[in-house]
Backbone as JSON, one array per atom type, in Angstrom:
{
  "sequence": "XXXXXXXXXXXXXXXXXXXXXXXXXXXXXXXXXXXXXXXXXXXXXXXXXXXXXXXXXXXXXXXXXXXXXXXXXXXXXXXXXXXXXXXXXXXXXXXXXXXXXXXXXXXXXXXXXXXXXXXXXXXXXXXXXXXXXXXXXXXXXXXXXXXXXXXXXXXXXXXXXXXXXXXXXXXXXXXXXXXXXXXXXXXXXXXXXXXXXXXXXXXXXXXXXXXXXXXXXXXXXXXXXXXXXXXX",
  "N": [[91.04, -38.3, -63.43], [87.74, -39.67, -63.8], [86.92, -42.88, -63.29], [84.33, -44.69, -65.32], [80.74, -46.2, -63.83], [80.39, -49.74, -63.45], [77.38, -51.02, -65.66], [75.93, -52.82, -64.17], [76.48, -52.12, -61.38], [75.71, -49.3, -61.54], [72.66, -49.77, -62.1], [72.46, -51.12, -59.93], [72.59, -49.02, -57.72], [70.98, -47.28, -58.72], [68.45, -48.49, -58.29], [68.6, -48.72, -55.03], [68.75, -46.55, -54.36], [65.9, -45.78, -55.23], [64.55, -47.48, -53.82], [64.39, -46.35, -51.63], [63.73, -43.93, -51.79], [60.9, -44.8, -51.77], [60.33, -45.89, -49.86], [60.67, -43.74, -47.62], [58.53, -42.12, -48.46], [56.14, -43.72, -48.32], [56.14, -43.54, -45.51], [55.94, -41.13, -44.45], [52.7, -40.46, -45.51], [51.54, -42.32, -43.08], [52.9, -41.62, -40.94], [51.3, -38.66, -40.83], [49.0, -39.33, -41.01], [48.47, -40.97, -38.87], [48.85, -38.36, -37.21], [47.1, -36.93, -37.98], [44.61, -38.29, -37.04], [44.74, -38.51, -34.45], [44.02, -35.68, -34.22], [41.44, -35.36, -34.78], [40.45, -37.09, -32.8], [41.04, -35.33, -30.96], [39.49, -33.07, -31.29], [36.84, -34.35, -31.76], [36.57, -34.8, -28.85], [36.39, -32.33, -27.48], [34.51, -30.96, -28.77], [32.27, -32.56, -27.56], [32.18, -31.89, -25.27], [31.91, -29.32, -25.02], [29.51, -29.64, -26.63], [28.21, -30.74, -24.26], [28.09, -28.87, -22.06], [26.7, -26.44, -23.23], [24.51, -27.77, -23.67], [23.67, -28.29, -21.06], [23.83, -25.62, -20.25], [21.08, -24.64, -21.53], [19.23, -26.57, -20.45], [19.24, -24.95, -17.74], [18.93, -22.61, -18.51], [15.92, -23.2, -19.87], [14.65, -23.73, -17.42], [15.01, -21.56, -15.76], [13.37, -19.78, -17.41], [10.66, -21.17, -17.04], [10.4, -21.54, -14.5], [10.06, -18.62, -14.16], [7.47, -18.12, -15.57], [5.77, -19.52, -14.08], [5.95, -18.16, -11.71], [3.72, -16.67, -9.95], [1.81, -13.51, -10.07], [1.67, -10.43, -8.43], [-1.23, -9.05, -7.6], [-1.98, -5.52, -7.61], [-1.72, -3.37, -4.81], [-4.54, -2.05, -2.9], [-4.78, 1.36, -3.06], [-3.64, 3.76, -0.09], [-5.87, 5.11, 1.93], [-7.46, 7.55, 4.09], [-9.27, 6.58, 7.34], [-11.21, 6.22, 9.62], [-9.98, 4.82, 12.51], [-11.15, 2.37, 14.82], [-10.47, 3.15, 18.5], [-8.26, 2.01, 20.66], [-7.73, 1.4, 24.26], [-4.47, 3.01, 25.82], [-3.65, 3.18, 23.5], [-2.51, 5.92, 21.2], [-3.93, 7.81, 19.75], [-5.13, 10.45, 17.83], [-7.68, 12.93, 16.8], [-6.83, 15.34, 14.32], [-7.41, 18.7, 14.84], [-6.7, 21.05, 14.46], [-7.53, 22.99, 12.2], [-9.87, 23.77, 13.02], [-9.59, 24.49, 15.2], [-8.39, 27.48, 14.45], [-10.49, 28.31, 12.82], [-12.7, 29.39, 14.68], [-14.13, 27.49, 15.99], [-15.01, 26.12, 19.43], [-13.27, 24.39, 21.93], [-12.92, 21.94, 23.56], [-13.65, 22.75, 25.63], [-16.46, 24.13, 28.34], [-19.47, 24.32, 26.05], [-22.31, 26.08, 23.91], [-23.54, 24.55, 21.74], [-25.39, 25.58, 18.44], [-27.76, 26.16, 16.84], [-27.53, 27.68, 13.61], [-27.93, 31.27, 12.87], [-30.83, 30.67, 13.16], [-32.48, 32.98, 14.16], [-33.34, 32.01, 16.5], [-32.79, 30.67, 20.11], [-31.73, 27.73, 20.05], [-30.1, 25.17, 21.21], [-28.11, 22.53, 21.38], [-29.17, 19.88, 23.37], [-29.93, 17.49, 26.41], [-32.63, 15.77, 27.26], [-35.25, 14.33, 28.8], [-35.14, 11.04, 29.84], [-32.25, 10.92, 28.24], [-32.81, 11.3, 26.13], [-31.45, 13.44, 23.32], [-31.56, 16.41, 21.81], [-32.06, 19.43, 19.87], [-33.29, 21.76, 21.63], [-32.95, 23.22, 23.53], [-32.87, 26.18, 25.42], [-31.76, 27.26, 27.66], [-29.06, 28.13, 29.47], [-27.45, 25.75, 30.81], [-26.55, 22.83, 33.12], [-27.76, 21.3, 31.18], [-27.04, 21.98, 28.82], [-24.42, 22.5, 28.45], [-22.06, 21.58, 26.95], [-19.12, 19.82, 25.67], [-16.72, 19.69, 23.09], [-13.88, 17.43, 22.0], [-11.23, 16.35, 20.77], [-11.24, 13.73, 18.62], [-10.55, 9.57, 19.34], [-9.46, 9.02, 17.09], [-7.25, 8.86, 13.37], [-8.28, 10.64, 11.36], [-8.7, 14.04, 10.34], [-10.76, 16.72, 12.41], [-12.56, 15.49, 13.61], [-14.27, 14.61, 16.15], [-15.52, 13.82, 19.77], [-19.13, 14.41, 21.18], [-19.51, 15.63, 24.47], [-21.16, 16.15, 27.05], [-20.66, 18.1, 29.64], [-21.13, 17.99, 32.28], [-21.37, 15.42, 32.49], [-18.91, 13.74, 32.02], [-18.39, 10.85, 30.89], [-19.97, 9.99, 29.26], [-21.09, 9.82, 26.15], [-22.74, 11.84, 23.01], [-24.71, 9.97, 21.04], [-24.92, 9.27, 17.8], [-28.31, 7.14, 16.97], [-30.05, 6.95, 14.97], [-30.92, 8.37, 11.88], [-32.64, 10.98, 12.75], [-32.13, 11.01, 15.49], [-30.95, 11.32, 18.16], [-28.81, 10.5, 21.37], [-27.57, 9.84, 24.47], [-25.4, 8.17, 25.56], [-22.98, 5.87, 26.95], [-19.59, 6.52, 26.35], [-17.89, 4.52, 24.56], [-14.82, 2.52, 23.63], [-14.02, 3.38, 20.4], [-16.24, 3.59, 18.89], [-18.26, 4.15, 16.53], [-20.28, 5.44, 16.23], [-20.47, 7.47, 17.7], [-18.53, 9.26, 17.14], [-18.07, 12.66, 15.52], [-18.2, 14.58, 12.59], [-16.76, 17.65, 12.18], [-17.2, 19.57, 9.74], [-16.05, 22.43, 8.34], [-17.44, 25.53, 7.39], [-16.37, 27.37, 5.1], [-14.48, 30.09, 6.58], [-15.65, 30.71, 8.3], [-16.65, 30.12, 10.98], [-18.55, 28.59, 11.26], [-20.28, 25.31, 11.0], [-21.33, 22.25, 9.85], [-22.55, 19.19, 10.98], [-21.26, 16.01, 11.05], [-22.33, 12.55, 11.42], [-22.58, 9.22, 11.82], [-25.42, 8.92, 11.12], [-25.28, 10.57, 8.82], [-25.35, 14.37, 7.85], [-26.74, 16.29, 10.43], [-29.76, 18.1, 10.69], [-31.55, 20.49, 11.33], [-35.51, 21.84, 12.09], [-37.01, 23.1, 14.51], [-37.02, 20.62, 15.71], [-34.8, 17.42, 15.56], [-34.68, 16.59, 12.01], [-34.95, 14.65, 8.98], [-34.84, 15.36, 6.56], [-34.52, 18.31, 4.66], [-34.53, 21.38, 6.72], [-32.37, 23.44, 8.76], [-28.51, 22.93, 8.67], [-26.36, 23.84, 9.37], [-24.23, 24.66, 11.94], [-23.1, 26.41, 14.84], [-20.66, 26.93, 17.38], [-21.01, 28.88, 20.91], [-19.89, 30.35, 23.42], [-20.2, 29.42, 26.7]],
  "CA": [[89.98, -38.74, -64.34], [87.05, -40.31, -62.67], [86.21, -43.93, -64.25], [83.07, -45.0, -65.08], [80.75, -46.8, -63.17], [79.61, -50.51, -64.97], [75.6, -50.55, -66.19], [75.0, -53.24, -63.43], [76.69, -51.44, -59.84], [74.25, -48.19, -61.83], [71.6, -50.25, -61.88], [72.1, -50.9, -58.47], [72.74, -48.01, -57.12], [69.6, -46.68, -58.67], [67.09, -49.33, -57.39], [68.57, -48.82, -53.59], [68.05, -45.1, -54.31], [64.58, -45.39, -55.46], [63.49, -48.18, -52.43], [64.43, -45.11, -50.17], [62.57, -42.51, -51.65], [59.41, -45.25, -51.66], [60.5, -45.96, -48.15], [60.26, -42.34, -47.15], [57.07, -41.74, -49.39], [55.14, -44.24, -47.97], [56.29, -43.47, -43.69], [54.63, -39.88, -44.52], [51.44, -40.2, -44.94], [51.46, -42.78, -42.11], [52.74, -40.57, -39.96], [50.44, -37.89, -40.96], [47.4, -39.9, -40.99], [48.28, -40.56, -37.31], [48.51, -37.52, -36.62], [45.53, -36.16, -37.8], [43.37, -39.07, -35.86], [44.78, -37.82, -32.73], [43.86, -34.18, -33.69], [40.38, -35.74, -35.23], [39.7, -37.64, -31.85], [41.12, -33.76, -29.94], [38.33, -32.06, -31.84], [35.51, -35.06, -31.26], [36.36, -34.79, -27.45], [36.3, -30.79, -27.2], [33.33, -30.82, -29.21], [31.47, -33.42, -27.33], [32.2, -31.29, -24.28], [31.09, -28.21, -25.28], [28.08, -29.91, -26.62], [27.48, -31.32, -22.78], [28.2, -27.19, -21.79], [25.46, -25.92, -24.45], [23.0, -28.72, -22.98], [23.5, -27.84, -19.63], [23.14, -24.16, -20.04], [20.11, -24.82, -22.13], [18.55, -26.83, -19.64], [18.92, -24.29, -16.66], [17.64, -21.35, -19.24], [14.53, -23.0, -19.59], [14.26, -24.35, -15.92], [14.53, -20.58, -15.39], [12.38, -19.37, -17.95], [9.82, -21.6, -16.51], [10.1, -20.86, -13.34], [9.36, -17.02, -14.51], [5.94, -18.01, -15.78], [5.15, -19.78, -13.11], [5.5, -16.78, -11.0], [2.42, -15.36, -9.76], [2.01, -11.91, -10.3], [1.05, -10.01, -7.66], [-1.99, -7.67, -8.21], [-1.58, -4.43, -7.32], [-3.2, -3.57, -4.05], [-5.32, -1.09, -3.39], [-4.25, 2.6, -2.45], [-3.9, 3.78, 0.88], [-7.35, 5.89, 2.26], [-7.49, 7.92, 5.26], [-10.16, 5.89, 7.22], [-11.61, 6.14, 10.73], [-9.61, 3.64, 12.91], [-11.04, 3.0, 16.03], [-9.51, 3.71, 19.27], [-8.18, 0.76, 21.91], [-7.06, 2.0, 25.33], [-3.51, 2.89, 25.66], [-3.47, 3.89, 22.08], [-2.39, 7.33, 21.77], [-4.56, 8.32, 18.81], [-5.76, 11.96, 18.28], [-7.88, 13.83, 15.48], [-6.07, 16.37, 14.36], [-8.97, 19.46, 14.86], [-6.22, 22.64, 14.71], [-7.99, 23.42, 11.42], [-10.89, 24.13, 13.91], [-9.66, 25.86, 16.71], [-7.69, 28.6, 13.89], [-12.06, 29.43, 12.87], [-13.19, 30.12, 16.24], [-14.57, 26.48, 17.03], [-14.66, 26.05, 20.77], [-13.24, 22.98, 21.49], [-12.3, 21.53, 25.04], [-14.32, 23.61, 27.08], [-18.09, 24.18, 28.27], [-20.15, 25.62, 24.96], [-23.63, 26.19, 22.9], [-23.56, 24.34, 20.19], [-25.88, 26.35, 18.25], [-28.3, 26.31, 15.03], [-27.01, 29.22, 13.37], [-28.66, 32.09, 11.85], [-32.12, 30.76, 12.97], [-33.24, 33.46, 15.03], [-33.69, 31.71, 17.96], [-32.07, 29.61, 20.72], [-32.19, 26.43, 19.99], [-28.86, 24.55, 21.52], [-28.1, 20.75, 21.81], [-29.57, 19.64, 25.15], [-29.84, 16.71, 27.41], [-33.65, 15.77, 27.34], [-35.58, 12.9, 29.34], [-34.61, 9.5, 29.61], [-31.11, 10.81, 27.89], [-32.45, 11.75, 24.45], [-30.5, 14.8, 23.01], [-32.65, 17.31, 20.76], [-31.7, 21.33, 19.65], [-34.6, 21.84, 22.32], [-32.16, 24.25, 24.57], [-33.52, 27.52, 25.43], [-31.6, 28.13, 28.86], [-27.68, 27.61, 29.8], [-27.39, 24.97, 32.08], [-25.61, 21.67, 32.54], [-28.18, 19.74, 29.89], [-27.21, 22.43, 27.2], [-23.03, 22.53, 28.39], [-21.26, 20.45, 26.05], [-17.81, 20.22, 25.49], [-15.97, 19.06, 22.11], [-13.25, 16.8, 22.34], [-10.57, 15.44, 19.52], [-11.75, 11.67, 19.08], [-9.39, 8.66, 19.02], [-8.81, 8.91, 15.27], [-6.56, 9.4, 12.81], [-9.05, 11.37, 10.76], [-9.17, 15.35, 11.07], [-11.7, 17.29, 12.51], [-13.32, 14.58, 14.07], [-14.73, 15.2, 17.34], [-16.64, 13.28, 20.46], [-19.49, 15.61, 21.89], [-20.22, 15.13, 25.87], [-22.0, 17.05, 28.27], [-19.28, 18.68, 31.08], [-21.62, 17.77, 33.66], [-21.19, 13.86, 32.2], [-18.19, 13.08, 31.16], [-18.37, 9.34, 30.56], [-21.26, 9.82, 28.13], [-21.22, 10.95, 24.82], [-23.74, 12.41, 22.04], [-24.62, 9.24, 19.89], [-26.45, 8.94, 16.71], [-28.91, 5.9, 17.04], [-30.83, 7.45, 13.56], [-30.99, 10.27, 11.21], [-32.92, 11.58, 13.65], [-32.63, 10.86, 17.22], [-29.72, 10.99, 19.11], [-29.36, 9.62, 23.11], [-26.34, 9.82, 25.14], [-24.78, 6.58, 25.96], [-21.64, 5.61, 27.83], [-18.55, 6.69, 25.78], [-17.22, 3.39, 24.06], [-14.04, 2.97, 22.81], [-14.12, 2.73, 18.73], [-18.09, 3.4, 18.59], [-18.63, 5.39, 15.43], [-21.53, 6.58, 16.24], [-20.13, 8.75, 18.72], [-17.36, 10.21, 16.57], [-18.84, 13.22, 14.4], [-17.26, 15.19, 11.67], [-17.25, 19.01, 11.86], [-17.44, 20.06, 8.26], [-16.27, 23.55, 8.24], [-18.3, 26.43, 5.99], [-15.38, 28.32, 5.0], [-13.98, 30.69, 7.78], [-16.86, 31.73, 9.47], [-16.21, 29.38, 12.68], [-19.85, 27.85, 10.93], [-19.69, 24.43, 10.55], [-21.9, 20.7, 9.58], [-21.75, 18.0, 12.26], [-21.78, 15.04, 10.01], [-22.44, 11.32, 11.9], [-23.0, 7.79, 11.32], [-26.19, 8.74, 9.36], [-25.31, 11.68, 7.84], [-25.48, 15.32, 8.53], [-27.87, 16.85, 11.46], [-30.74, 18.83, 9.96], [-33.01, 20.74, 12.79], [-36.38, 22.35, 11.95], [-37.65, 22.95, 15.38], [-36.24, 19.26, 16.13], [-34.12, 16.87, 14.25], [-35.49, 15.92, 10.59], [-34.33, 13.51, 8.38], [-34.47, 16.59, 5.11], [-34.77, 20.18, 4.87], [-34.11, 22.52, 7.56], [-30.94, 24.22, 8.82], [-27.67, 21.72, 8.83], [-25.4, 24.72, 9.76], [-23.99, 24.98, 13.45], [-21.76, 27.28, 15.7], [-20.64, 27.07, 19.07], [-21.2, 30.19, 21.65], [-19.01, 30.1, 24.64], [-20.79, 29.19, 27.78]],
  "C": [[89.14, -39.77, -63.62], [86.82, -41.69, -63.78], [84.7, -44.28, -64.32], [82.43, -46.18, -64.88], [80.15, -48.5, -64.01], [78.32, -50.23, -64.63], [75.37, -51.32, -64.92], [74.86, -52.64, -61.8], [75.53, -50.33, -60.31], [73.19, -48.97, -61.46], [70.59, -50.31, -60.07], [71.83, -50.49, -57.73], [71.01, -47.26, -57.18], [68.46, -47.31, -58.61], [67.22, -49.12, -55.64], [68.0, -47.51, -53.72], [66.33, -44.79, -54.55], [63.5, -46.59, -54.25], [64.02, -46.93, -51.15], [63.79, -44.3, -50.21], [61.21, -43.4, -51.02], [59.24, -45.01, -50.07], [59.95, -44.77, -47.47], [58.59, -41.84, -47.66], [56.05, -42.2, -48.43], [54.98, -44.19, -45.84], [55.79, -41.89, -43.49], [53.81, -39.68, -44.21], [51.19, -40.99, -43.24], [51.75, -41.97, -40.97], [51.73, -39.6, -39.71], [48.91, -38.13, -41.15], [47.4, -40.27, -39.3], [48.04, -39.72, -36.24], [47.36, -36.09, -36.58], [44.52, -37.08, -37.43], [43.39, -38.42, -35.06], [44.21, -36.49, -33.12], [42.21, -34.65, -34.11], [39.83, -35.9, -33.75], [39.46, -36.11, -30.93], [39.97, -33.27, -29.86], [37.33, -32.59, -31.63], [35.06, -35.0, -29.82], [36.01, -33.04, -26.65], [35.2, -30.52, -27.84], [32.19, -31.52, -28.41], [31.4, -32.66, -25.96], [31.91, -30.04, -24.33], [29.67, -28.3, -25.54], [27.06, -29.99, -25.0], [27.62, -29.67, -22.12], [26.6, -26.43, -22.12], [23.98, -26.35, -23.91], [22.46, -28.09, -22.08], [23.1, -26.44, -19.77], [21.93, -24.01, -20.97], [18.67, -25.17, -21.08], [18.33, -26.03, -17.9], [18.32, -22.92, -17.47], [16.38, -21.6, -19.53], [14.01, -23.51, -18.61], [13.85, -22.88, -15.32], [13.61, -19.68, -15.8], [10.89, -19.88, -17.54], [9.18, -21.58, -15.35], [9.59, -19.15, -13.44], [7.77, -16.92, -14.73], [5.28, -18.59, -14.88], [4.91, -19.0, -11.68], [4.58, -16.44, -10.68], [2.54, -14.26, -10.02], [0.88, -11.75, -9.5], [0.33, -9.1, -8.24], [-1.98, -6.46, -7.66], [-2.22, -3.9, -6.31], [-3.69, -2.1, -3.71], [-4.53, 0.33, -2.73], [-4.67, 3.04, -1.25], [-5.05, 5.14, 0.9], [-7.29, 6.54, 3.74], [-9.56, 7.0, 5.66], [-10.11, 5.79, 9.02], [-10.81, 4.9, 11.74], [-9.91, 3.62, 14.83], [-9.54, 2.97, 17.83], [-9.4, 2.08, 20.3], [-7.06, 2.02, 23.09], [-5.43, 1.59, 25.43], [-2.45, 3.28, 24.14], [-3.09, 5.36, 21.83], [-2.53, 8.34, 20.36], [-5.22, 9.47, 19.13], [-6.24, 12.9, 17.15], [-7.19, 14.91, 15.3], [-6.8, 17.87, 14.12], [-7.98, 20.92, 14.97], [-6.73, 23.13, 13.62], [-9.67, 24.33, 12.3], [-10.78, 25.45, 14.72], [-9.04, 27.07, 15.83], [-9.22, 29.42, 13.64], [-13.09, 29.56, 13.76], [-14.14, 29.0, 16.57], [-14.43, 26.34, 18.3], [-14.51, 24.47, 20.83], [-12.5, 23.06, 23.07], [-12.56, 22.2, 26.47], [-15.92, 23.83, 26.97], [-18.1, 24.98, 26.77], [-21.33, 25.01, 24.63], [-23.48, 25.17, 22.15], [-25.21, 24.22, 19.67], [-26.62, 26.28, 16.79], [-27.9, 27.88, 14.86], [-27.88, 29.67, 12.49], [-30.46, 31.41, 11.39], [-32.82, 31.61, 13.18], [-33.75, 33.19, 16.41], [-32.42, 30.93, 18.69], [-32.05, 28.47, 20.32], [-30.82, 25.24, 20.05], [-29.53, 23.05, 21.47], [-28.44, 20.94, 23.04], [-30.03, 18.32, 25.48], [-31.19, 16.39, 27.48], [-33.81, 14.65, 28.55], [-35.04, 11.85, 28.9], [-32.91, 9.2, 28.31], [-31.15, 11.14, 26.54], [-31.77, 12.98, 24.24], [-31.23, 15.12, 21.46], [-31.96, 18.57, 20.96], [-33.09, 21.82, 20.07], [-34.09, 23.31, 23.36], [-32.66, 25.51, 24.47], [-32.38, 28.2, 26.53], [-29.95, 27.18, 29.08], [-27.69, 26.87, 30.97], [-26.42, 23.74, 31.95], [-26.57, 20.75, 31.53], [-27.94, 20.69, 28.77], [-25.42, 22.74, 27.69], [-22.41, 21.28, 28.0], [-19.77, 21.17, 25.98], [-17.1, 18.89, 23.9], [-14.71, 18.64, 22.39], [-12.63, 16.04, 21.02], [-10.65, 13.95, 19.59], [-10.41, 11.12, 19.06], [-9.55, 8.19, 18.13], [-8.05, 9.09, 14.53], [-7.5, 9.99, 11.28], [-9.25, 12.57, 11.42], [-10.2, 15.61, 10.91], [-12.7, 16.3, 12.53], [-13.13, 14.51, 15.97], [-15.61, 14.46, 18.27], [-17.15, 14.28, 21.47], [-19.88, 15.18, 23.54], [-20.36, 16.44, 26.64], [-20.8, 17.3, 29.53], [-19.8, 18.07, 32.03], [-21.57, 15.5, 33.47], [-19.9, 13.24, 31.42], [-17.33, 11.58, 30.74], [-19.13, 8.89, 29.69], [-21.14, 10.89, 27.12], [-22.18, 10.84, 24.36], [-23.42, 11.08, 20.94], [-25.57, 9.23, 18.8], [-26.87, 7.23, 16.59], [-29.82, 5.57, 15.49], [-30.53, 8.28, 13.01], [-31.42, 11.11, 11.81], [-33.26, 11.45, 14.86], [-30.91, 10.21, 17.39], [-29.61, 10.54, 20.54], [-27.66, 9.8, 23.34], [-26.17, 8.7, 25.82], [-23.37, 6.81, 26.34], [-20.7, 5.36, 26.77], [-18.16, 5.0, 25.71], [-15.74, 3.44, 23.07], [-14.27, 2.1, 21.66], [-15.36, 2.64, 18.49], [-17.88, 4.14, 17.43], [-19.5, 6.0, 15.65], [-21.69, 7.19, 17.03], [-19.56, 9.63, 18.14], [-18.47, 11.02, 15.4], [-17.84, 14.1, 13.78], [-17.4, 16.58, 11.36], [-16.48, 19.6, 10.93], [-17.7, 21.87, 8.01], [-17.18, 24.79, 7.09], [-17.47, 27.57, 6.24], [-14.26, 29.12, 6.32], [-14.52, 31.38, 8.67], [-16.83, 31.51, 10.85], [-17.69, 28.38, 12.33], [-19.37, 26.66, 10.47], [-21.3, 23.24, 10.13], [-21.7, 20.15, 10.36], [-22.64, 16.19, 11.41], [-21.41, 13.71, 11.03], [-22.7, 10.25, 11.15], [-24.23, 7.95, 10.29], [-26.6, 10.05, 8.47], [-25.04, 13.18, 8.78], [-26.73, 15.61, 9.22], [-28.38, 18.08, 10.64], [-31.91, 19.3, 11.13], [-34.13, 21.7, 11.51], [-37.32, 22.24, 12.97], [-36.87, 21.55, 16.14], [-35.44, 18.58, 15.05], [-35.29, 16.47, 13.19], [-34.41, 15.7, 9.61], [-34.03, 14.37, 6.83], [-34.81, 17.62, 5.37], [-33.96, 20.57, 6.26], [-33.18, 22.98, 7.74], [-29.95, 22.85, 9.49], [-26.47, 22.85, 9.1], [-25.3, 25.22, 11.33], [-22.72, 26.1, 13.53], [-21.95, 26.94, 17.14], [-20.73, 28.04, 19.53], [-20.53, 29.45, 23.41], [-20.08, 29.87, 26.04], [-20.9, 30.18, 28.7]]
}
């Protein structure tokens, strides 16, 4: 039989019992308020460092965005052109004239070169004091010319010289008047452009000021602008 205990040891008993719960009650939160600072400060310092992250890659996206507009932009340049280039010695430039020699151009040897389909003679030739006129009546060395692939990279481009001179070519000085002068390298107005007419072997001999136009002699409009060569 258990005895019972007196009112004042109870008493006792249940005031030590209830300063223990307080005890415990109140070392709780304390604890737990400590330990959510520390996770408070965790989260202020991982945040504050991500922020300095965010910055930084902020400030090199618009360092590089800026640098983008400051870019120039190149303009687009122009498209390449086939285009007469002249010749320097040692160069080993060469029109490319096999479109020629396939319609019975003579090319690299004595020839006529010939108004066509006038009815008459009337060749390139060698005149006084070096002029050159479609004056030719008679085969000789002031009416033997020889065609020659220029130093171009443009086809069917051609320098004309006399066989019996070959240090002097056929230059245009005008629309109408030509003269034979001492082959230069890179003159244009030596290099001429024979402008085929289909497949006849008939061609245009187009220069510095245009195409050659005879009527009796050169003229500046009208007459016949259609040549052929005739073999020598």
């Amino acid at each position: 039989m258990i005895a019972a205990m007196p009112d004042d040891e109870m008493q006792s008993s249940l005031q030590a019992y209830a300063d223990h719960l307080q005890r415990g009650a109140t070392m709780a939160p304390a604890t737990e308020i400590r330990r959510r600072g520390d996770r408070r400060r965790r989260n202020r310092a991982a945040g504050g460092t991500f922020a300095a992250v965010l910055v930084a890659a902020a400030g090199v996206g618009l360092t590089l965005d800026r640098g983008d507009q400051n870019q120039p932009v190149l303009p687009a340049g122009p498209s390449a052109s086939a285009s007469i280039i002249p010749y320097t010695p040692g160069t080993p430039l060469s029109s490319d004239v096999s479109q020629l020699d396939r319609i019975g151009v003579d090319l690299g040897t004595g020839t006529l070169i010939d108004v066509a389909d006038d009815g008459a003679d009337r060749w390139m030739q060698i005149g006084a004091d070096d002029g050159v006129d479609f004056t030719g009546t008679a085969k000789d060395a002031s009416t033997r010319m020889s065609l020659r692939a220029a130093p171009v990279m443009v086809k069917n481009q051609v320098l004309i010289i006399p066989v019996a001179r070959p240090d002097s070519c056929v230059t245009a000085v005008s629309p109408v008047t030509l003269a034979l002068q001492p082959c230069r390298d890179g003159e244009t107005a030596q290099i001429w452009e024979i402008v085929p007419a289909g497949d006849s072997g008939q061609f245009e001999l187009s220069g510095e000021h245009g195409i050659l136009r005879v009527d009796g002699t050169l003229v500046a409009s009208g007459g016949r602008s259609g040549m052929q060569t005739i073999p020598f």
